[in-house]
N, C-alpha and C positions, 0 to 999 in steps of 0.2 A: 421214870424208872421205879420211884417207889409203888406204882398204882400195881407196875407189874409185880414186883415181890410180894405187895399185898396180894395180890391175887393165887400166885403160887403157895402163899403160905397155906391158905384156908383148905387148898387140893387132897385128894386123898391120892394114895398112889395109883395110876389107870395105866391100863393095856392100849387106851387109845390113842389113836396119835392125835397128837396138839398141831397145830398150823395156825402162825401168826402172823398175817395179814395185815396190811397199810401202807403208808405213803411214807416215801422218803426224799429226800434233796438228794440232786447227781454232784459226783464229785470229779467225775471225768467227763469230758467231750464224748462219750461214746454212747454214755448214758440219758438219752432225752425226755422229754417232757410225754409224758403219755404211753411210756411203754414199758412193762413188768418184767421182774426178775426175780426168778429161784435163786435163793443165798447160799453158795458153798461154804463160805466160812464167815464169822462172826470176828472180828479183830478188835484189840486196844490200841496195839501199835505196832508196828513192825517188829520187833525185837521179840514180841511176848506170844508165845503159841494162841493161835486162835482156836475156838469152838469149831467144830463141823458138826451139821443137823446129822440125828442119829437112822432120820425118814429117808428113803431113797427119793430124792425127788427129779426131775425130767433136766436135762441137759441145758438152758436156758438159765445161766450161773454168771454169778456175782459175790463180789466180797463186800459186806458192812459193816458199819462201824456205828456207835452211839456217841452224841455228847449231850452236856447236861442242858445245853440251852441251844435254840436256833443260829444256825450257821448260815448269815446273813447276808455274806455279799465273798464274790468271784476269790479275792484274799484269802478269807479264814476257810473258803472251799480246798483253797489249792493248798492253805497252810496243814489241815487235818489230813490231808490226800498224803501229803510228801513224810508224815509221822505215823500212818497208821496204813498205808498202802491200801488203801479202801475207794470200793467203786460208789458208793451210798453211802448217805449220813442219814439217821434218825436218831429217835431220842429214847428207845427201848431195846432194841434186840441184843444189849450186850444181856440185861436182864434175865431177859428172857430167858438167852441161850444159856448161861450158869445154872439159873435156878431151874431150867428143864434137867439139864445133864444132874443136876444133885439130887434131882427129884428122881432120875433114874428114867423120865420120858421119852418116850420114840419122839424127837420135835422134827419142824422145818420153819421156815421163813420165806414168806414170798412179799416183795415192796412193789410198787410204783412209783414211777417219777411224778412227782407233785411241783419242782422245782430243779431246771437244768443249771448247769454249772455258773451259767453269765444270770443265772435270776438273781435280782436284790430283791431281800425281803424287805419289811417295814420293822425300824425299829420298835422295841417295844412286843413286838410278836409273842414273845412267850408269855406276856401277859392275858392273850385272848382264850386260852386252853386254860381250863383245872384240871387237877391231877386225873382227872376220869375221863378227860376227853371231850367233856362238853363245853362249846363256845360261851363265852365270859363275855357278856353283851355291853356293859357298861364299858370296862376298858378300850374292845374294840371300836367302840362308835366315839369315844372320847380321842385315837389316836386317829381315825377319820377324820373327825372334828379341826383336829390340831392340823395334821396334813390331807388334806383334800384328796391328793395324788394317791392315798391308800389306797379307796375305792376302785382303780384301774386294777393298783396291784391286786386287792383282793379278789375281784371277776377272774383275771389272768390264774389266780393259784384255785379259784373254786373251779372256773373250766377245763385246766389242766392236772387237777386232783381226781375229776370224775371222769375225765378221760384215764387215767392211769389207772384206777381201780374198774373201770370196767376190764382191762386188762389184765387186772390182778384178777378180777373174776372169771375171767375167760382162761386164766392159768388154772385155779382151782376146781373150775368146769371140767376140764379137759383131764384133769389126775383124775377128780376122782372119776370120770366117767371109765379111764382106764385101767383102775386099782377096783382089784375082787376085794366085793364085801368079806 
């Protein structure tokens, strides 16, 4: 979250639209491993009005949600599910979506499934990312080290992360081949 406000801060205000892209964990059965979704709404919780992107984007909609650390196993999937009525979990697009709308930006949101509702991730996970997104090599080969079984995981979330984002790319393919310059 903070990489994204840093990033918005440094913005000047733009006529263009923003579209932010990546992976996300499924929070519902509906949502699988390897297939994208335009964001209709941005949530904290149910109770609290959510963001809507201000982009018209294509009917293939979903609702998500951020939290501040990896949501690791079937439990804490179904626990954020049933407090935030959320189809996706990541770890940015509440971010985003505030600081777009403050900033006054046309946004959207489009995710991939990187991890379905029954994936456990490896604890320790949020250790392998810095705030920028690039993989943190020492921690992650230290938690392989410790659990062997990582390596399965890790294959499993790299082959079904590049499946989801080709997906994601075939969504932002397809707008903008249909959006006049």
């Amino acid at each position: 979250m903070a990489g994204i406000e840093r990033w918005w801060s440094g913005r000047s205000p733009t006529r263009q639209p923003i579209i932010l892209a990546g992976l996300a964990g499924s929070l519902h059965e509906s949502f699988a491993n390897g297939c994208a979704w335009w964001v209709s709404a941005v949530v904290e919780s149910r109770d609290a009005p959510g963001l809507s992107p201000t982009l018209f984007v294509p009917a293939s909609r979903c609702v998500v949600t951020s939290a501040r650390g990896a949501v690791v196993d079937r439990g804490m999937k179904r626990s954020l599910r049933a407090t935030t009525g959320a189809d996706l979990v990541d770890l940015e697009s509440i971010a985003f979506a505030r600081s777009a709308t403050q900033a006054g930006a046309s946004w959207a949101i489009v995710r991939g499934v990187s991890d379905d509702v029954d994936a456990r991730l490896p604890a320790g996970i949020d250790r392998w990312v810095d705030a920028r997104g690039r993989t943190r090599i020492m921690p992650a080969m230290w938690d392989v080290l410790r659990r062997p079984t990582n390596v399965r995981v890790m294959w499993n979330l790299k082959r079904d992360g590049d499946l989801a984002l080709a997906e994601v790319a075939r969504l932002l393919h397809e707008f903008f081949r249909q959006t006049p310059a």
